[in-house]
TORKOL-4160 file (C-alpha; in steps of 0.2 Angstrom, whole numbers, padded with zeros to 4 digits, m for minus):
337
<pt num="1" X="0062" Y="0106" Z="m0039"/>
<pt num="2" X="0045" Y="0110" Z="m0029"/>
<pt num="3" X="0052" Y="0129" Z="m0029"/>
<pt num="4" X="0053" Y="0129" Z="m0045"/>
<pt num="5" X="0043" Y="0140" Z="m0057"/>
<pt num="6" X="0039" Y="0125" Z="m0071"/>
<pt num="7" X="0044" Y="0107" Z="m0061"/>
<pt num="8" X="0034" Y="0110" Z="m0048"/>
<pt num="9" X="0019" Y="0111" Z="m0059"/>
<pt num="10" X="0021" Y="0094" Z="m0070"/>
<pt num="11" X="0011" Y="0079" Z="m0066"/>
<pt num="12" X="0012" Y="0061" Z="m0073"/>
<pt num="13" X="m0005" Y="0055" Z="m0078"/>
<pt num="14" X="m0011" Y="0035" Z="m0080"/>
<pt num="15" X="m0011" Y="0030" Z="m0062"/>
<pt num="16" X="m0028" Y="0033" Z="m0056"/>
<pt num="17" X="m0039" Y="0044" Z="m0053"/>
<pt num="18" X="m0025" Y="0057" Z="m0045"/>
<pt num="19" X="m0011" Y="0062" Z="m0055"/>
<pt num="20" X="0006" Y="0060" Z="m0046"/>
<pt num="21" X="0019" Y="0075" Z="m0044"/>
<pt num="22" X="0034" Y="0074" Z="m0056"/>
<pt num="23" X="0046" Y="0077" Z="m0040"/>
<pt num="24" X="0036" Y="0061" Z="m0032"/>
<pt num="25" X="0040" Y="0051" Z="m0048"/>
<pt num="26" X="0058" Y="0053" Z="m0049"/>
<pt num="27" X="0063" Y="0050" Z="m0034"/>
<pt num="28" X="0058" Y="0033" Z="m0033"/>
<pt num="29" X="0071" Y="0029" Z="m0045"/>
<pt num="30" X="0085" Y="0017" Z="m0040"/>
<pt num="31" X="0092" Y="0019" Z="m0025"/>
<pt num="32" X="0085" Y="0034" Z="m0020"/>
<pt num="33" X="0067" Y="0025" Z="m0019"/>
<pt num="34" X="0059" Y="0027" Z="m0001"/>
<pt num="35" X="0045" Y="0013" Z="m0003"/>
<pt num="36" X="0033" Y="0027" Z="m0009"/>
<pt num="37" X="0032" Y="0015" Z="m0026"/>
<pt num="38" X="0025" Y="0000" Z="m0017"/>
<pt num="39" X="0011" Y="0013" Z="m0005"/>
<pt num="40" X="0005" Y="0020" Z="m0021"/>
<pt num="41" X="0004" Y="0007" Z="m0029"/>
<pt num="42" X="0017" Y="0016" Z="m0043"/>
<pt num="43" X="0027" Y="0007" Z="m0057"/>
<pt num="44" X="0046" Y="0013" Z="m0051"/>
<pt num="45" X="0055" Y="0023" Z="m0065"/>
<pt num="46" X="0072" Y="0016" Z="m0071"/>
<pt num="47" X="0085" Y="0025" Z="m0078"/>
<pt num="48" X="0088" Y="0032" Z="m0096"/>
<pt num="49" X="0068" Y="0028" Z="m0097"/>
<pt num="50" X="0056" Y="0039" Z="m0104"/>
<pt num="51" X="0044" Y="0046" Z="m0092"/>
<pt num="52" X="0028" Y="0053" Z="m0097"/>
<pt num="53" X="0020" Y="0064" Z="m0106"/>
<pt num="54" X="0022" Y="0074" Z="m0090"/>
<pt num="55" X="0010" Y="0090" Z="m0090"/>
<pt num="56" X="0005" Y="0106" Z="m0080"/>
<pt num="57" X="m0014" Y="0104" Z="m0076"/>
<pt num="58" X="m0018" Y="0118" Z="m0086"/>
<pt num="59" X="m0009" Y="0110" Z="m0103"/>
<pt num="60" X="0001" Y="0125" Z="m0106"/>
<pt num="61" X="0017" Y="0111" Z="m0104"/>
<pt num="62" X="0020" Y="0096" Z="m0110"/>
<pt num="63" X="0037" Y="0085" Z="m0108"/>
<pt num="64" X="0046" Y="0069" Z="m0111"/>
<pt num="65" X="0057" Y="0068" Z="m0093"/>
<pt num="66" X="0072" Y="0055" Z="m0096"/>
<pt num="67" X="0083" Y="0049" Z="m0077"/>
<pt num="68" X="0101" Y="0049" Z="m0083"/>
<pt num="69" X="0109" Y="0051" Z="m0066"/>
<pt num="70" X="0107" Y="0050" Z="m0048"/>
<pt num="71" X="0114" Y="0051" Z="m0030"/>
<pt num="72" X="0108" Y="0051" Z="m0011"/>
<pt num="73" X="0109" Y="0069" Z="m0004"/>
<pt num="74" X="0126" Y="0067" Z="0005"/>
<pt num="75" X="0140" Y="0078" Z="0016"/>
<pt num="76" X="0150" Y="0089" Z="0006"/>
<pt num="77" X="0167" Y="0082" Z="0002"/>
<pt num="78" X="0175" Y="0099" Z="0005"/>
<pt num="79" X="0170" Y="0118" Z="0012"/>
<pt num="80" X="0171" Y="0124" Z="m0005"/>
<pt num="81" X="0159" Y="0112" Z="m0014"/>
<pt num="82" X="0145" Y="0124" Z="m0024"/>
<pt num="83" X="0133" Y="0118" Z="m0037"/>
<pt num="84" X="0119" Y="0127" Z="m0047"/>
<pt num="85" X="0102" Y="0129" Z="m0044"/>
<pt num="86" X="0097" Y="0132" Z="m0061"/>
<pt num="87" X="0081" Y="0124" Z="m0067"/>
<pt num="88" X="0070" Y="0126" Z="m0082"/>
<pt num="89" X="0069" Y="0143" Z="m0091"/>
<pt num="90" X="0056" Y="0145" Z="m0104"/>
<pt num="91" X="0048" Y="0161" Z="m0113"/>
<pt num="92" X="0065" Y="0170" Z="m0108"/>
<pt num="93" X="0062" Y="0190" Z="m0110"/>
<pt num="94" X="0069" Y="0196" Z="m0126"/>
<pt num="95" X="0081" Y="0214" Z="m0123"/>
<pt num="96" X="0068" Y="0228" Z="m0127"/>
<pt num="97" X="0082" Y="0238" Z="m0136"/>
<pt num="98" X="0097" Y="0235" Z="m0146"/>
<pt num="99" X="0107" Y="0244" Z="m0134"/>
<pt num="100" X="0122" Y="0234" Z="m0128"/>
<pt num="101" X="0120" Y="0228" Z="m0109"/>
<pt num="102" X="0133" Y="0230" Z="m0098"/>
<pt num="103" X="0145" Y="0214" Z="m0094"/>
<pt num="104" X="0139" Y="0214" Z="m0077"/>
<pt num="105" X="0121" Y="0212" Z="m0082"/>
<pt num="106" X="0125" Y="0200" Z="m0095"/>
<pt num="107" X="0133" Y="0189" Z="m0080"/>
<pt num="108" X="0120" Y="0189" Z="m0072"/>
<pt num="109" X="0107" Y="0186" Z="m0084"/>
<pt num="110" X="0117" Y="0171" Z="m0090"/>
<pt num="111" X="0123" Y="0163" Z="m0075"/>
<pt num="112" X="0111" Y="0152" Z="m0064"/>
<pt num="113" X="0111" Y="0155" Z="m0045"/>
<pt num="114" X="0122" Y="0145" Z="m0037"/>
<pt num="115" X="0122" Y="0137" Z="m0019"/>
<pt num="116" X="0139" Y="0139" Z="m0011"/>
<pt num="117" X="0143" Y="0128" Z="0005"/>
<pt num="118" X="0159" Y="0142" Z="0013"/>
<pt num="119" X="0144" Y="0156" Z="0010"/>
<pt num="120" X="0131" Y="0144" Z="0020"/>
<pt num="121" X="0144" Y="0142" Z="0032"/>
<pt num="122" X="0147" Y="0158" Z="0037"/>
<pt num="123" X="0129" Y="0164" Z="0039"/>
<pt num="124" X="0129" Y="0151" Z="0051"/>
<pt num="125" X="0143" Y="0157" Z="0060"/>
<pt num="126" X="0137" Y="0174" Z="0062"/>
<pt num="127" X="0120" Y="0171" Z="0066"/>
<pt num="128" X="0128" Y="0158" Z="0081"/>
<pt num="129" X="0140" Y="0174" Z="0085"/>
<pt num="130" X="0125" Y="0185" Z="0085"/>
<pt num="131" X="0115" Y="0173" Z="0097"/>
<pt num="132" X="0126" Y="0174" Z="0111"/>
<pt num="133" X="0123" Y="0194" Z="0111"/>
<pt num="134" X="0103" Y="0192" Z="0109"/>
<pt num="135" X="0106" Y="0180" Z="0125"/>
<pt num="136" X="0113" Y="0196" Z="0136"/>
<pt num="137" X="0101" Y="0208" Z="0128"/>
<pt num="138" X="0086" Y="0197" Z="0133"/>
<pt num="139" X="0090" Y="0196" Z="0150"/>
<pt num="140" X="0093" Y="0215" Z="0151"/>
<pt num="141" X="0076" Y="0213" Z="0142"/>
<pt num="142" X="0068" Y="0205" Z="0157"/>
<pt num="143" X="0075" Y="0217" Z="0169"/>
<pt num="144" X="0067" Y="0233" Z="0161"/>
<pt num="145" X="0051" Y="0224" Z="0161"/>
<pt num="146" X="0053" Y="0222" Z="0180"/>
<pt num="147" X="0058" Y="0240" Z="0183"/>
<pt num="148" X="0047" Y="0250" Z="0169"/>
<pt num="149" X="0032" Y="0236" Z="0163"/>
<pt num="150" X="0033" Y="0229" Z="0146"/>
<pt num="151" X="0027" Y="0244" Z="0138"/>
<pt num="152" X="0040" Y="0257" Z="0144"/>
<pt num="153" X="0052" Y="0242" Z="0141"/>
<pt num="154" X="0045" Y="0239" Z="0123"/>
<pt num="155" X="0047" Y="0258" Z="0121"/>
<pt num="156" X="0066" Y="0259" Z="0127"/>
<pt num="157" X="0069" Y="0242" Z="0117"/>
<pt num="158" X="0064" Y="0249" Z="0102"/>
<pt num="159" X="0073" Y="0268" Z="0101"/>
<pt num="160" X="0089" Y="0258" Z="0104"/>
<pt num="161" X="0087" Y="0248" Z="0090"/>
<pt num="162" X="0082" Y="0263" Z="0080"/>
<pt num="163" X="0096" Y="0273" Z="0087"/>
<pt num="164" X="0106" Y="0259" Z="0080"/>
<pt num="165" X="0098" Y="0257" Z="0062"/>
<pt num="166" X="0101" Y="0277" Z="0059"/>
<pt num="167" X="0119" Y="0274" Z="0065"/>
<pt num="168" X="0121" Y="0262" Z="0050"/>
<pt num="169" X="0110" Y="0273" Z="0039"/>
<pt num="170" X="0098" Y="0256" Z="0039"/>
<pt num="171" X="0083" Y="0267" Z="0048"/>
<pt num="172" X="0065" Y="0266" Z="0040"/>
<pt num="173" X="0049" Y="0277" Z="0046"/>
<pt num="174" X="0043" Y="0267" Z="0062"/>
<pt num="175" X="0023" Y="0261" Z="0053"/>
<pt num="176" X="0035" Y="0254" Z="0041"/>
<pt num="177" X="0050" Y="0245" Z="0049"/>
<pt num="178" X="0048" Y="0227" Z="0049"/>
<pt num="179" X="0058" Y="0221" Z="0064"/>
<pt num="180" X="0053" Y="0232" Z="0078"/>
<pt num="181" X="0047" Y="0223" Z="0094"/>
<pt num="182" X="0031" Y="0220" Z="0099"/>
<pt num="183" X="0021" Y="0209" Z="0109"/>
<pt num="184" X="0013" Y="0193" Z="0099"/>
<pt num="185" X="m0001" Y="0182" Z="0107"/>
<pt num="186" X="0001" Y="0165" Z="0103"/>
<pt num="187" X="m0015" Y="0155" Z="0106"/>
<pt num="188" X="m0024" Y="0137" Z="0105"/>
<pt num="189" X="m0007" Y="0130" Z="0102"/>
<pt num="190" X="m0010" Y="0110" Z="0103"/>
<pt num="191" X="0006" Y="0096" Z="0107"/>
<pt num="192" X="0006" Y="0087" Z="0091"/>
<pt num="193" X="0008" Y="0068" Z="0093"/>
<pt num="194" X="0019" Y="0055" Z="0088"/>
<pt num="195" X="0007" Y="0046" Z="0078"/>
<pt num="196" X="0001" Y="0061" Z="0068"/>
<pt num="197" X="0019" Y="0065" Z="0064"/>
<pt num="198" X="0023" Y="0047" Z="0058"/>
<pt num="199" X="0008" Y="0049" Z="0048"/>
<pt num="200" X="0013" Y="0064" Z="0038"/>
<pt num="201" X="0029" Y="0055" Z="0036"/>
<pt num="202" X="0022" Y="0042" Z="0027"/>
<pt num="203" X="0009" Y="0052" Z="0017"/>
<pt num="204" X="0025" Y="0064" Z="0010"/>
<pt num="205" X="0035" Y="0048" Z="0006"/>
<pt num="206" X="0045" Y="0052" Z="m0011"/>
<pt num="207" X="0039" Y="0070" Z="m0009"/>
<pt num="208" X="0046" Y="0076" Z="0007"/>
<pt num="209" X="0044" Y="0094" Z="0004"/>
<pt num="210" X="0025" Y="0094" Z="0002"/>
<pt num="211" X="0015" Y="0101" Z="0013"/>
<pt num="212" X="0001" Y="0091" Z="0021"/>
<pt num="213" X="m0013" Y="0097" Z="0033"/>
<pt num="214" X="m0010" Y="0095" Z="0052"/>
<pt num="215" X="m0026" Y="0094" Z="0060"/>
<pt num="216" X="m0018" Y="0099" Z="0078"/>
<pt num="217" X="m0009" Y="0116" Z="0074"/>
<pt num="218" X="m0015" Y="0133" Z="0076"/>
<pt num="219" X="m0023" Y="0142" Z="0062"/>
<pt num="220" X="m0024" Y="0149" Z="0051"/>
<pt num="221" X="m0006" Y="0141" Z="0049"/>
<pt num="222" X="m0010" Y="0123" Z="0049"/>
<pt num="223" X="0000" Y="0116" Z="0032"/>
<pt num="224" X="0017" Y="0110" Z="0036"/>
<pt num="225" X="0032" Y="0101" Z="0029"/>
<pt num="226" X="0036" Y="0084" Z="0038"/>
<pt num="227" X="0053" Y="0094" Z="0045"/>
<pt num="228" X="0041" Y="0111" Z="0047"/>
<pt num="229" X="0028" Y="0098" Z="0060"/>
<pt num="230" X="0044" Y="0092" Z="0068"/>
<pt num="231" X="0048" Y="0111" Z="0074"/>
<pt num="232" X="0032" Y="0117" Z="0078"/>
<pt num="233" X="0029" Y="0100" Z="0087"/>
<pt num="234" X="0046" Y="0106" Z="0098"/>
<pt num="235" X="0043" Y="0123" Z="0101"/>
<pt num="236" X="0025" Y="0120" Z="0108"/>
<pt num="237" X="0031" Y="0106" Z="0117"/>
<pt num="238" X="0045" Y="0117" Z="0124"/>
<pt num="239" X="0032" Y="0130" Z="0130"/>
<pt num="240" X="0021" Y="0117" Z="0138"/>
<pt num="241" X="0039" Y="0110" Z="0148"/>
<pt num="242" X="0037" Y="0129" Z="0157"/>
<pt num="243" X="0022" Y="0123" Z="0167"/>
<pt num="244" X="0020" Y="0112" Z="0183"/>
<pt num="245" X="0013" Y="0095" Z="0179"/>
<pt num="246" X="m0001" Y="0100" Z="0192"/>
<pt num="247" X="m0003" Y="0118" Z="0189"/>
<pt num="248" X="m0010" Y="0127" Z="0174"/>
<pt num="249" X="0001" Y="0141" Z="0173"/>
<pt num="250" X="0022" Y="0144" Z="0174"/>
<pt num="251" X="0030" Y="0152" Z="0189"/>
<pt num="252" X="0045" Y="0163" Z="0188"/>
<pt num="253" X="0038" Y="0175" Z="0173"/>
<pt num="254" X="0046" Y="0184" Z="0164"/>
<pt num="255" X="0057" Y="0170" Z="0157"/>
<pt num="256" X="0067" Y="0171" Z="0141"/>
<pt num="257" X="0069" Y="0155" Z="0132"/>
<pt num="258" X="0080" Y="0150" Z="0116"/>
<pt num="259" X="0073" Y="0140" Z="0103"/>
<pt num="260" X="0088" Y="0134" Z="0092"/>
<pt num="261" X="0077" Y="0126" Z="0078"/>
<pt num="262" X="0073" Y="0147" Z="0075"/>
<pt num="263" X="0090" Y="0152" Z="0079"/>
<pt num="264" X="0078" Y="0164" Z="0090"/>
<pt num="265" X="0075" Y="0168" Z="0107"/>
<pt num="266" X="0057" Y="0173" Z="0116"/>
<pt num="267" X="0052" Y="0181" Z="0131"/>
<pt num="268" X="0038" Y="0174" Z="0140"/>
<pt num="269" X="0025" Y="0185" Z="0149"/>
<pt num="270" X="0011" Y="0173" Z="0152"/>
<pt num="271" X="0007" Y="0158" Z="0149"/>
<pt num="272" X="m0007" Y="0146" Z="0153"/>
<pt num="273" X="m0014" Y="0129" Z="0150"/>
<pt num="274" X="m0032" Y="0124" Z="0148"/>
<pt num="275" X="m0033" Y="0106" Z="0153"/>
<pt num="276" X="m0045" Y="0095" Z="0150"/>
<pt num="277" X="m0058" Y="0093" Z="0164"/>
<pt num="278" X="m0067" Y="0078" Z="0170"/>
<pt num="279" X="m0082" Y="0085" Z="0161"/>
<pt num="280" X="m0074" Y="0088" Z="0143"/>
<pt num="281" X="m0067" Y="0072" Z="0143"/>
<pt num="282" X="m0084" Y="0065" Z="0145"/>
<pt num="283" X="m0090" Y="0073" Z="0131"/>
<pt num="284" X="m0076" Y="0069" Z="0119"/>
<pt num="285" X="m0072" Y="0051" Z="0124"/>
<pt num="286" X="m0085" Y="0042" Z="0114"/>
<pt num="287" X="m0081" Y="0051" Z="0097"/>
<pt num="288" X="m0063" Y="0048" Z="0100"/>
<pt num="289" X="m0065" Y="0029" Z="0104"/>
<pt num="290" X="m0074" Y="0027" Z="0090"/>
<pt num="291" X="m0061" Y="0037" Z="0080"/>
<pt num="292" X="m0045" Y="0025" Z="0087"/>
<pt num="293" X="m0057" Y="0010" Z="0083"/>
<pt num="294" X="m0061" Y="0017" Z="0065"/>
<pt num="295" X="m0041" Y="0021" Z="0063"/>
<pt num="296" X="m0034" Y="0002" Z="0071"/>
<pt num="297" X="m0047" Y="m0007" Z="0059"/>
<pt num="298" X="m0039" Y="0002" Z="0046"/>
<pt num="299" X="m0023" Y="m0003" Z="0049"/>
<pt num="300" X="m0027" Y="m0021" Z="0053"/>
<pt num="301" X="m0037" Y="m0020" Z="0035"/>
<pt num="302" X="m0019" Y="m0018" Z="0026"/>
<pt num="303" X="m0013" Y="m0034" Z="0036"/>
<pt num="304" X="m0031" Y="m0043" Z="0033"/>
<pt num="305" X="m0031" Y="m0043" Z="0014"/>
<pt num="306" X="m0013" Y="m0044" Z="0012"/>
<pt num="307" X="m0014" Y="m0059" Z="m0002"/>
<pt num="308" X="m0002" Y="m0070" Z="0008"/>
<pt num="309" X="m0012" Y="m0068" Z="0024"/>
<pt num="310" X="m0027" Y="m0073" Z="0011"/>
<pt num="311" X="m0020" Y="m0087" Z="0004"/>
<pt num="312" X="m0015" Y="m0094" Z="0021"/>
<pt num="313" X="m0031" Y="m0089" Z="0029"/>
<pt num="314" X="m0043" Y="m0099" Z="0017"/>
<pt num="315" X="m0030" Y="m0111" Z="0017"/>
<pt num="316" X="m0030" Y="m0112" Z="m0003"/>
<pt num="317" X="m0023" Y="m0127" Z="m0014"/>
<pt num="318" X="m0022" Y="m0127" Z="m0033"/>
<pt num="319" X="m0033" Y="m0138" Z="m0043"/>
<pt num="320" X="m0021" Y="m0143" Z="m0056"/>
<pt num="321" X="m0010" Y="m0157" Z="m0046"/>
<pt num="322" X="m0003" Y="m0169" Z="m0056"/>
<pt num="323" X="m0007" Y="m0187" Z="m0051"/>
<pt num="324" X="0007" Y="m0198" Z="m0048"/>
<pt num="325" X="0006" Y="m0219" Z="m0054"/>
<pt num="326" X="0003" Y="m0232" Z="m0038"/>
<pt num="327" X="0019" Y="m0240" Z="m0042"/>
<pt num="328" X="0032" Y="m0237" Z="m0056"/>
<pt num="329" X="0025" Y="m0251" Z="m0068"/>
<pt num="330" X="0006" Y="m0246" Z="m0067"/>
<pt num="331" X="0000" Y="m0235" Z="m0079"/>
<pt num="332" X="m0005" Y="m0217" Z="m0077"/>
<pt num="333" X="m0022" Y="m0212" Z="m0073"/>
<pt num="334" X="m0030" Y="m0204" Z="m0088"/>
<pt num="335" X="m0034" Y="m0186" Z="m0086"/>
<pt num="336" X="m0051" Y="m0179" Z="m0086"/>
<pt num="337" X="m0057" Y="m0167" Z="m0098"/>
């Protein structure tokens, strides 16, 4: 739904100050809700309800959005299960000409894209097969590199694969060829912690596919996906595992590494870690104390004014208790007004 054109635009207006996401709406519904109901502080959608108006921000839109069915995202039953990934089509293109189209074009004009499972399958497979090549041809990679430096072995790298392209009549001129190798310099890349990760898990609750701000990550490429944070998080903790607790740079280089997140494999030809000196740490640790101290009383703010922890706290009683008589024969007390 976020990839989508006209979904992905809709807002449901009337709780607060921020309007909430369509796609975070819905998906609180039944058993598919995540908790994101009760953290927003959301009344829960319920089936065959109406939700809405729902709206694009610029008011070009306007819908009435009705739940009539819903299921956890689940395995397959079989290899062959497809479905559609049609969504909404609006101002559809009227033909320019009265000229009959071709059935071919009229098949694909009316028929939504479909995801197929077998065809997902078998990408998979040959990108797994094609692995165990790039695995070879990354350790002949490091032995060029020790025999001609990484720019004659760049260089012979490079007119094999093109040599290969014009084979398959796949060649394009060299400025404009996209997947020629080059060296890439990777800097300021920072381990993302646990508890920053468990905080963007609970800030895309209901909307898991949005894309929230990660304050450690490398610009200029610092908005991620919960699942997009989890990769980098790997793969930068993957290149700090190269060095030595007590050095600040890996040995044994040029080293290739796999990186199955990316289905890709990397050869490093430096690397190097600025740690933390004595110094630096003495000029950070005051504002970051006073960071954790302003984050933990946050935290303890949501257990604080919880009303239960209120109620036992201050140690409330109601006023209206009825008085019960001395004995069954006396008489009630009279009420005061």
């Amino acid at each position: 739904m976020q990839m989508d054109e006209y979904l992905d635009r809709l807002f449901v207006t009337g709780y607060g100050y921020r309007p909430v996401p369509l796609t975070q709406i819905i998906f609180m519904v039944g058993n598919l809700d995540t908790g994101a109901a009760e953290l927003l502080d959301l009344q829960k959608p319920r089936m065959y309800e109406n939700i809405g108006p729902v709206r694009d921000l610029s008011e070009k839109i306007m819908a009435m959005v009705r739940i009539v069915d819903a299921e956890n995202a689940s395995q397959p039953d079989t290899i062959d299960c497809t479905f559609s990934k049609g969504t909404l089509e609006l101002d559809q293109k009227k033909p320019q000409s009265n000229e009959a189209a071709p059935e071919q074009d009229k098949h694909d004009a009316n028929t939504p894209p479909v995801y197929s499972v077998k065809e997902k399958v078998v990408e998979d497979v040959k990108r797994l097969a094609a692995m165990g090549a790039a695995q070879n041809k990354a350790q002949e990679f490091v032995k060029l590199v020790a025999e001609n430096g990484w720019d004659g072995a760049l260089s012979k790298l490079n007119d094999l694969y093109r040599q290969q392209r014009q084979q398959t009549g796949q060649a394009k001129p060299a400025e404009s060829e996209p997947n020629m190798f080059r060296l890439e310099n990777l800097t300021n890349l920072r381990r993302i912690p646990n508890a920053s990760l468990e905080t963007l898990v609970v800030q895309s609750s209901g909307s898991p596919e949005e894309k929230l701000f990660v304050r450690e990550a490398a610009a200029p490429k610092q908005w991620f996906t919960v699942n997009e944070a989890r990769i980098e998080s790997r793969f930068v903790e993957q290149l700090y595992s190269l060095v030595p607790q007590d050095s600040n740079t890996a040995p044994s280089l040029p080293v290739s590494i796999e990186f199955k997140p990316h289905t890709s494999l990397y050869v490093i030809k430096n690397i190097s870690i600025n740690r933390l000196s004595r110094q630096d740490y003495e000029k950070v640790r005051a504002a970051q104390a006073y960071r954790e101290d302003h984050l933990q009383n946050q935290n303890l703010a949501v257990i604080h004014f919880n009303p239960e922890n209120i109620v036992k706290r201050m140690n409330f009683r109601s006023v209206d208790q009825s008085k019960e008589p001395a004995s069954a024969d006396a008489p009630a007390e009279p009420e005061e007004p």
